[in-house]
C-alpha positions as CSV (number, residue, x, y, z in Angstrom):
1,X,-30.5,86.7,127.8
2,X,-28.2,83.7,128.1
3,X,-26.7,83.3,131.6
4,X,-24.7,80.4,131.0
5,X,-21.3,82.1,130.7
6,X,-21.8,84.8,133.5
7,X,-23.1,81.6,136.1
8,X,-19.3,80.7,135.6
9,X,-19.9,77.4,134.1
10,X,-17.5,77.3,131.0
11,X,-18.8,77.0,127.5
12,X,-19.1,74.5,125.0
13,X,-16.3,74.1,122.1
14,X,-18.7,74.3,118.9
15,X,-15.4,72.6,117.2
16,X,-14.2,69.0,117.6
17,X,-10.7,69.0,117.4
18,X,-8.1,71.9,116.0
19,X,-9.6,75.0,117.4
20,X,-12.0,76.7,119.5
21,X,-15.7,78.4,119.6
22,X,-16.9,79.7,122.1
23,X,-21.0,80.7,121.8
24,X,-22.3,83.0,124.2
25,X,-25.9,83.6,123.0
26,X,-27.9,86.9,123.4
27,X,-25.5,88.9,125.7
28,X,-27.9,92.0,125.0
29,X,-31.8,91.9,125.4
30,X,-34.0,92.3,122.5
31,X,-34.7,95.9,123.0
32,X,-31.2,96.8,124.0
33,X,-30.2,95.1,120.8
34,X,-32.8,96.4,119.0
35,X,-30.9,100.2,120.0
36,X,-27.9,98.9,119.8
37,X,-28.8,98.0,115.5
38,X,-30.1,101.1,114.7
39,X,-27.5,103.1,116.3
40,X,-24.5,100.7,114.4
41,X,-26.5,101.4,111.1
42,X,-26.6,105.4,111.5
43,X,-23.6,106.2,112.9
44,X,-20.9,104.0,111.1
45,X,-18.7,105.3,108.5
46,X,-19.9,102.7,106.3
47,X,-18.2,102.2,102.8
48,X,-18.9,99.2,100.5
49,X,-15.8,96.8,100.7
50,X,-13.9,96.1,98.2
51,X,-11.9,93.3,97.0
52,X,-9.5,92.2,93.7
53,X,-10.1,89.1,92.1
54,X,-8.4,87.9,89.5
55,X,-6.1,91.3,89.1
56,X,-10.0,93.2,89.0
57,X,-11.2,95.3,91.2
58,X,-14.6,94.6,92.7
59,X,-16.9,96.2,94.8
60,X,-19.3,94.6,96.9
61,X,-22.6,95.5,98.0
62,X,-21.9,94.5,101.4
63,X,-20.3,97.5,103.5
64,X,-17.9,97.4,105.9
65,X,-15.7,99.5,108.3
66,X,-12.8,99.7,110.0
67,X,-12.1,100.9,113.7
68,X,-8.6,100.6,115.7
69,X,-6.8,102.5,118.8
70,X,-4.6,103.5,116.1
71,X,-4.5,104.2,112.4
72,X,-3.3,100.3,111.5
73,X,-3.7,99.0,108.0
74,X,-5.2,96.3,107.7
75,X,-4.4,93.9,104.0
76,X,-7.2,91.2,103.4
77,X,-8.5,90.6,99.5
78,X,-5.5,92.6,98.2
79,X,-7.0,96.2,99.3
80,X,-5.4,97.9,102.3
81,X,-8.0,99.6,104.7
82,X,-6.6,102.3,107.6
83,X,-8.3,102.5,110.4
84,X,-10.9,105.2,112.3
85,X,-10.2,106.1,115.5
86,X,-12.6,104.3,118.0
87,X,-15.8,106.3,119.0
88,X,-16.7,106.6,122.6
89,X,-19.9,104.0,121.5
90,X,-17.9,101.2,119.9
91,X,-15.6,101.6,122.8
92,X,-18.3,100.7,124.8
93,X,-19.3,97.1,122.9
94,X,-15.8,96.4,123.0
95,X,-15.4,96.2,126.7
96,X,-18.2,94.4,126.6
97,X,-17.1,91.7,124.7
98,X,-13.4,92.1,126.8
99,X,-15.3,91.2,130.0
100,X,-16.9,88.3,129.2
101,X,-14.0,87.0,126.8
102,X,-11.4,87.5,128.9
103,X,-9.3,88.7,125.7
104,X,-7.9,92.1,125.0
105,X,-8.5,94.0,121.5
106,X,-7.1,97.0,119.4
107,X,-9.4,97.0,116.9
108,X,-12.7,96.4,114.9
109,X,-13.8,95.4,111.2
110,X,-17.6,96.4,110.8
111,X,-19.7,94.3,108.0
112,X,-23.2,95.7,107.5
113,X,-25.5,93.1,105.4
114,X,-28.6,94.9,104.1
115,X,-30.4,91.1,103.4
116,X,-29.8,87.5,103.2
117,X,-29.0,88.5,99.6
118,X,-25.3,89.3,100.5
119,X,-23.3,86.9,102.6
120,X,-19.5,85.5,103.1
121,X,-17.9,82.8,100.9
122,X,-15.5,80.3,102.9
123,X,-12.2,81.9,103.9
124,X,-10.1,82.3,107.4
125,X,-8.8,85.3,109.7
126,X,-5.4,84.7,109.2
127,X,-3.3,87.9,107.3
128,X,-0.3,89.2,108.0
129,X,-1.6,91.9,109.9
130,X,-3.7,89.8,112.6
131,X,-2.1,88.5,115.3
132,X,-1.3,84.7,115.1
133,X,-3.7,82.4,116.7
134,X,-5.2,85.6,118.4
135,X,-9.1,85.5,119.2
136,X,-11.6,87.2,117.1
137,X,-14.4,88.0,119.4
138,X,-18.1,88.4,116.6
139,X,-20.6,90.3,117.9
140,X,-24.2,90.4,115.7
141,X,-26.8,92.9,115.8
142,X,-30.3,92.1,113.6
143,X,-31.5,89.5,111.5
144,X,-30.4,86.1,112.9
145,X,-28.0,84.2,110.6
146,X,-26.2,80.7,109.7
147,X,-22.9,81.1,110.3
148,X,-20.4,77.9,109.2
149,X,-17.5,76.7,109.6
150,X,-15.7,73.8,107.4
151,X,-12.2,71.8,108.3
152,X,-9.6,72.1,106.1
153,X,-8.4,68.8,105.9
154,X,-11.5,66.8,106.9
155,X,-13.9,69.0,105.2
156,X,-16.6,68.3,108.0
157,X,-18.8,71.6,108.9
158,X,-20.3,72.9,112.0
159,X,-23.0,75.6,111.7
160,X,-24.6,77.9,114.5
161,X,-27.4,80.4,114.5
162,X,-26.3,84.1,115.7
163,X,-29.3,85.8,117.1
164,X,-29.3,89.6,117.7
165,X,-27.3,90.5,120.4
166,X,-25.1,87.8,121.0
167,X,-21.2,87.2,121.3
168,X,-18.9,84.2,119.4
169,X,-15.6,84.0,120.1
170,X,-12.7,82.4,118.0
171,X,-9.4,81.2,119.2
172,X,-6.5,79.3,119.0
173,X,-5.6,77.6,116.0
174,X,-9.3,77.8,114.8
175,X,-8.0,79.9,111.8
176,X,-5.5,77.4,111.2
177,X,-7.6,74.6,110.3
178,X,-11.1,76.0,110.0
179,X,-12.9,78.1,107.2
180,X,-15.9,79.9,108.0
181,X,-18.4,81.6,106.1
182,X,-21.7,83.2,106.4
183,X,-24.3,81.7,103.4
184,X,-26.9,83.4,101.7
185,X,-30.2,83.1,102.1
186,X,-33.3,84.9,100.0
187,X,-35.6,84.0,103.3
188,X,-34.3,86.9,105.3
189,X,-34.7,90.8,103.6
190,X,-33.6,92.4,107.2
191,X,-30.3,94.2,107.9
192,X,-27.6,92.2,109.8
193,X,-24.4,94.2,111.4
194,X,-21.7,91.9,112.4
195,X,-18.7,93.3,114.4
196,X,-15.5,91.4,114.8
197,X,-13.1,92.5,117.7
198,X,-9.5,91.8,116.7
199,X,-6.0,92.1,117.9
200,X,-3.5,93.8,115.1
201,X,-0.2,93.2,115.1
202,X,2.3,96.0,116.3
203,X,3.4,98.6,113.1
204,X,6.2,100.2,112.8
205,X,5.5,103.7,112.2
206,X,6.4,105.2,108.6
């Protein structure tokens, strides 16, 4: 397990300039994670995401869910998902990631990879619905992944390997200037859940 956050040292910026990545490494050990995987992959209310491009509707074989301490909607790709209630499990991952980050969040978007096959083209956290500049806290459970980022205006890219069990944290203006993306990859045929922590903006109620 990396120690290098909780001996109170502060962490590394993965960016250079316009934003900020925090990498905390394994926060879980490999048998805890290991739990922790088969428990996201079983009891999840998975559904496979969907998305409309070009005024069509697609459906992706990646699935996803959608968590929050209330029922927000949430609008990315031109669907709009409502949200779960939390379960007494993902509450407890959440304050997880809360002590360590030092952030506060109302809510949870699940992706469940099945392989390397199915990944995340270049985009940024930054719809209507989020919170402006708020941090995204990315927890990932299974097969250990590439996950990039690329500048807006430079173009230049910074990549990091998530292993199972560990904790990266976006903030600031990262989704300002910064895509990110996770690429595909035929090498790995292993699951991968990925659970982003987010804060939703206040709704009115209808």
């Amino acid at each position: 397990m990396d120690l290098f956050h909780q001996a109170g040292r502060a962490l590394p910026n993965l960016l250079p300039r316009d934003g900020t990545v925090e990498y905390y490494g394994a926060i879980f050990g490999q048998a805890e994670a290991e739990v922790y995987l088969n428990r996201l992959l079983n009891e999840i209310a998975w559904r496979n995401d969907e998305a409309i491009i070009f005024g069509k509707r697609i459906v992706t074989k990646r699935k996803v869910a959608w968590y929050a301490e209330q029922k927000f909607s949430y609008t990315y790709s031109k669907t709009t998902k409502t949200a779960l209630p939390w379960t007494p499990f993902l509450l407890e991952l959440k304050q997880r990631v809360e002590n360590l980050s030092g952030e506060v969040f109302n809510s949870c978007l699940l992706n469940l990879y099945s392989s390397g096959a199915e990944g995340m083209a270049w985009h940024s956290d930054a719809e209507k619905d989020l919170v402006k500049d708020g941090a995204i806290g990315s927890m990932s459970f299974g097969a250990e992944r590439k996950f990039s980022f690329r500048h807006k205006g430079t173009k230049a890219t910074v990549s990091q390997m998530l292993e199972s069990g560990s904790l990266l944290v976006m903030k600031g203006t990262t989704q300002t200037h910064w895509l990110h993306s996770l690429p595909k990859t035929q090498r790995i045929t292993a699951p991968r859940v990925n659970l982003t922590f987010r804060k939703i903006r206040p709704q009115r109620s209808a």
